[in-house]
Structures are given as structure tokens and as C-alpha cells.
C-alpha positions in Angstrom: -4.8 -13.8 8.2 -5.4 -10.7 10.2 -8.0 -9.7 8.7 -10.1 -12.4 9.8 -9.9 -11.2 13.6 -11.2 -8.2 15.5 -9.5 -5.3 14.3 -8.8 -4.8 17.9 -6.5 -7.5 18.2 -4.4 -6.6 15.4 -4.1 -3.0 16.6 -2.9 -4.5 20.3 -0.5 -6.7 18.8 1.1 -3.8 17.0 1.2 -2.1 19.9 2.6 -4.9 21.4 6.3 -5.7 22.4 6.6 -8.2 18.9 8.3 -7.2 15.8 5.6 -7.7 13.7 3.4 -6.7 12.5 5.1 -2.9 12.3 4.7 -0.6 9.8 4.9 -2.3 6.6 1.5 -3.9 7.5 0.2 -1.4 9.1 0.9 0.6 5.3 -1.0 -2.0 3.8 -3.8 -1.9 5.9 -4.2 2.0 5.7 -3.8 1.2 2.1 -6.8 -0.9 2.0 -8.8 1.3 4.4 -8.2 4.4 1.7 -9.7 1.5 -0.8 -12.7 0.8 1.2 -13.7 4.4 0.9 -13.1 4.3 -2.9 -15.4 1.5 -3.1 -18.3 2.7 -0.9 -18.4 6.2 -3.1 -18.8 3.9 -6.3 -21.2 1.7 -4.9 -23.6 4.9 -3.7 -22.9 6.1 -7.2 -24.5 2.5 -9.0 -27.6 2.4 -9.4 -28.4 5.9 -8.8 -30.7 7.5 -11.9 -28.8 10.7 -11.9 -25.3 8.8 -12.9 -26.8 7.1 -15.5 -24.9 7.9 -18.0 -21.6 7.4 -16.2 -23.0 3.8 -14.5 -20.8 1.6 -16.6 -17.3 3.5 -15.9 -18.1 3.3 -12.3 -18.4 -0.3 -12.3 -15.2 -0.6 -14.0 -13.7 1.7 -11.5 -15.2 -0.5 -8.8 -13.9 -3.9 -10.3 -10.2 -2.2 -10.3 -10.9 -1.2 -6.2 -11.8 -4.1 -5.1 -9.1 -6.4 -6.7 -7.0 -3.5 -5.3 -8.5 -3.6 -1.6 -7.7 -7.5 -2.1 -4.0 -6.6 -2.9 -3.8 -4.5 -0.1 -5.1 -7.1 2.4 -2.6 -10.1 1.1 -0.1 -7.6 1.6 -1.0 -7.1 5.4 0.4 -10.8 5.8 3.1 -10.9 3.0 5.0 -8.1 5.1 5.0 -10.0 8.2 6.3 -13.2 6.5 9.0 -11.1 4.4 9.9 -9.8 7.9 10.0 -13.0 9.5 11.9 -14.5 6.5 14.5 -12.1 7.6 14.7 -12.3 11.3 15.2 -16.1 10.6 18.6 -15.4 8.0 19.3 -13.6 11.0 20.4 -16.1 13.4 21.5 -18.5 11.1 24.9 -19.8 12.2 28.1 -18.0 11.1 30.7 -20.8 13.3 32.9 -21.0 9.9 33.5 -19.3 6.5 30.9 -21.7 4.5 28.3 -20.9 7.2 29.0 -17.1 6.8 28.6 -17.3 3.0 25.1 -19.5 3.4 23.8 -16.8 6.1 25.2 -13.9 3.9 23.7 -14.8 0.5 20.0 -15.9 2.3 20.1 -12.8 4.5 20.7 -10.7 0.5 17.6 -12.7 -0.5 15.4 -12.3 1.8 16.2 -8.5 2.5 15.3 -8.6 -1.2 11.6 -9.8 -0.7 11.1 -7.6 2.1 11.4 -4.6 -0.1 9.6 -5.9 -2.7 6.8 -6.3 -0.3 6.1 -2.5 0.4 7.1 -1.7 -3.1 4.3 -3.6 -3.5 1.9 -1.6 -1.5 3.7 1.7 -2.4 2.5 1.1 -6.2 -0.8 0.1 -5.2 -1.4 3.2 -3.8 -0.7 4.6 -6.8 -3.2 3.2 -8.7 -5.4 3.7 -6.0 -4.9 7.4 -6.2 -5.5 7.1 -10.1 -8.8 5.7 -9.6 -10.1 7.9 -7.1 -9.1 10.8 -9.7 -10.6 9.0 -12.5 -14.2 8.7 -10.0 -14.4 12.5 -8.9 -15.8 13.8 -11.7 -18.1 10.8 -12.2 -19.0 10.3 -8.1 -22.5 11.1 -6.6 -21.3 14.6 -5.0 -22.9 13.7 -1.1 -20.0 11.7 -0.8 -16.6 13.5 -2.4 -15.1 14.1 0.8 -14.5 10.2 1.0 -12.9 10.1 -2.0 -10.6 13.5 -0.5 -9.9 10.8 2.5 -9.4 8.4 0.5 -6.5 10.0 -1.5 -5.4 10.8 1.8 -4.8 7.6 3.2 -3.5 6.0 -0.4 -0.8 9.2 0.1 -0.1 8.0 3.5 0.4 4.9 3.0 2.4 5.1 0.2 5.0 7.6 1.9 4.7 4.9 4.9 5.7 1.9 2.2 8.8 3.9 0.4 10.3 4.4 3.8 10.1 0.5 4.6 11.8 -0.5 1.4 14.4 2.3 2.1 15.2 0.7 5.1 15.7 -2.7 3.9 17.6 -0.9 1.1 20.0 0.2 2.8 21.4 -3.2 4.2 21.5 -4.8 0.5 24.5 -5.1 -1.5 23.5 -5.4 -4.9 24.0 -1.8 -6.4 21.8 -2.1 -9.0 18.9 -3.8 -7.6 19.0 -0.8 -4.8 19.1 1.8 -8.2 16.1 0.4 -9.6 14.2 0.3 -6.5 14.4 3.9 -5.8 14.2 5.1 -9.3 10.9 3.5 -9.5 9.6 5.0 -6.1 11.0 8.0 -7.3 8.7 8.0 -10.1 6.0 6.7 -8.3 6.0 9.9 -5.4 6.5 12.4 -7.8 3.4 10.9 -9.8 1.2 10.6 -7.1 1.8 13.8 -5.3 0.8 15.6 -8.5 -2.6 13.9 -9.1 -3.2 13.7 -5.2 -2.9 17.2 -5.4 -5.3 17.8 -7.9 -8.0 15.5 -6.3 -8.0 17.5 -3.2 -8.1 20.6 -5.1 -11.3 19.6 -7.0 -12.3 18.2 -3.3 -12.1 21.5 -1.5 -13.7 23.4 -4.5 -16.8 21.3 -4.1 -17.5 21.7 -1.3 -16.9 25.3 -0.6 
């Protein structure tokens, strides 16, 4: 939906004195942005004579971007609707016990999705990390600072992501739904802060 319009207007909306969208979107976009980058080093690395040998991989990486870069964007709108879902169980009435139960359980649900959302984007950025690792050694060199700022913004976003689902989690009841959730992201951080690290590392030697 968003990403249909000037970039301008969704960055003034944000800005804006409205709810959404905030920063579960603006995750995802970051998210797609670090994407783009991914993308644009594989497609100056296709076709090129010199990475011949290494073509096919490439391609394969670039398939796995761009479904990625897709992800992210459906995500942009998924977060505001998971939002809005939300702020609707919000103001549902609560006049009598009955009422209180209907509001209570929806409200459980819906917090529910809206988690699930950045988690989401949060493991997206994950495998977007994994694929720019998997293209450094194989990407035309004139460009391996994209993939460095690439990384950069998949790490950002993700960090921006876990924080959003934190904050959902902490209004949901259900024990182990909560566990899972931050066992995976758990996971998920300490996995990507290892191989983001490693990218740059082969980043800054290369171009030293």
C-alpha cells in the first residue's frame, strides 16, 4: 500500500501525529531497503565475464532477495493492520462481565498477531544477512561496501523488529506463547550478530 506513493508521504505521515505507521513498519521498510542493496550488488555481478564461474549462484542468491524484498514490503502494511487490529480490541465495550471477557480474549488475539508481525521481519533479516554473507565472496568487488550497508540495515532492522514484539509481549498473558517468542529472537540475535560481524570484517579488509 505504501509503497505505491512518494516515499515522501510515507515518511510525513510517520512523522505525523497518527499511530501508524511507527516503527514496526518503518523496520520493515529499512528491511527492504538493506534488500535492495543486496539485489543491486548481484545484479552488477550477472552478466559480468569475470564472475563467470560463480553466475549461477548469484542468480540463486538474487531469486532469494527479491522474494525477500517482497516480504519485507507486505510487511510494511501487515504492521499497520496488526496495529490497527489492536487499537480496535481497544475500545471495544467492557459495560458488563460478558463484554469484558469478549474484549479481553480479542485484545490476547490480536496482541498475538501484532508480534508475530515484526517476528516476521525480525527473521527476515536474518536471512537477509545470510545471503549477503553467502554473496561477498562471490560479488563484483566495486560494489562490497553495499553489501557492508546492507548488513547494516538488515541488523538495524532486525534489532528495531525484536523491540516491537517485546513490547506487545509484554501485555500478553499466555506464558508460553511469550517463552517461545523470545527464545526464538534469542536465537535469531545471537545468530545474526555473529555472521553480521564477519561480513563487515571481510568488508573493511577489502577495502583497506
Amino acid at each position: 500500500m505504501y509503497l505505491n506513493k512518494p516515499l515522501k508521504e510515507f515518511i510525513e505521515k510517520t512523522s505525523s501525529k497518527t499511530p501508524t505507521p511507527g516503527g514496526g513498519s518503518v523496520a520493515a521498510l529499512v528491511g527492504c531497503l538493506g534488500t535492495s542493496l543486496i539485489c543491486m550488488v548481484a545484479n552488477f555481478t550477472i552478466g559480468n565475464k569475470r564472475y563467470e564461474s560463480v553466475e549461477e549462484e548469484v542468480k540463486h542468491i538474487l531469486k532469494k532477495a527479491e522474494d525477500l524484498k517482497s516480504k519485507f514490503a507486505d510487511l510494511i502494511s501487515e504492521d499497520i493492520q496488526a496495529y490497527e487490529g489492536v487499537s480496535q480490541a481497544t475500545k471495544m465495550p467492557k459495560d458488563n462481565e460478558e463484554m469484558r471477557k469478549r474484549r479481553f480474549f480479542t485484545l490476547q488475539e490480536r496482541l498475538k498477531k501484532a508480534a508475530l508481525v515484526p517476528h516476521k521481519t525480525a527473521s527476515s533479516c536474518f536471512q537477509l544477512i545470510k545471503l549477503a554473507q553467502s554473496l561477498l565472496p562471490k560479488a563484483n568487488p566495486n560494489l562490497i561496501t553495499d553489501i557492508g550497508v546492507g548488513v547494516l540495515f538488515a541488523e538495524s532492522a532486525l534489532q528495531s523488529a525484536i523491540i516491537n514484539v517485546e513490547v506487545n509481549l509484554a501485555f500478553i498473558k499466555d506464558k508460553k506463547f511469550n517463552i517461545e517468542r523470545k527464545k526464538e529472537l534469542s536465537l535469531i540475535l545471537h545468530q545474526a550478530e555473529k555472521i553480521k560481524n564477519d561480513v563487515l570484517k571481510e568488508v573493511k579488509k577489502k577495502i583497506q
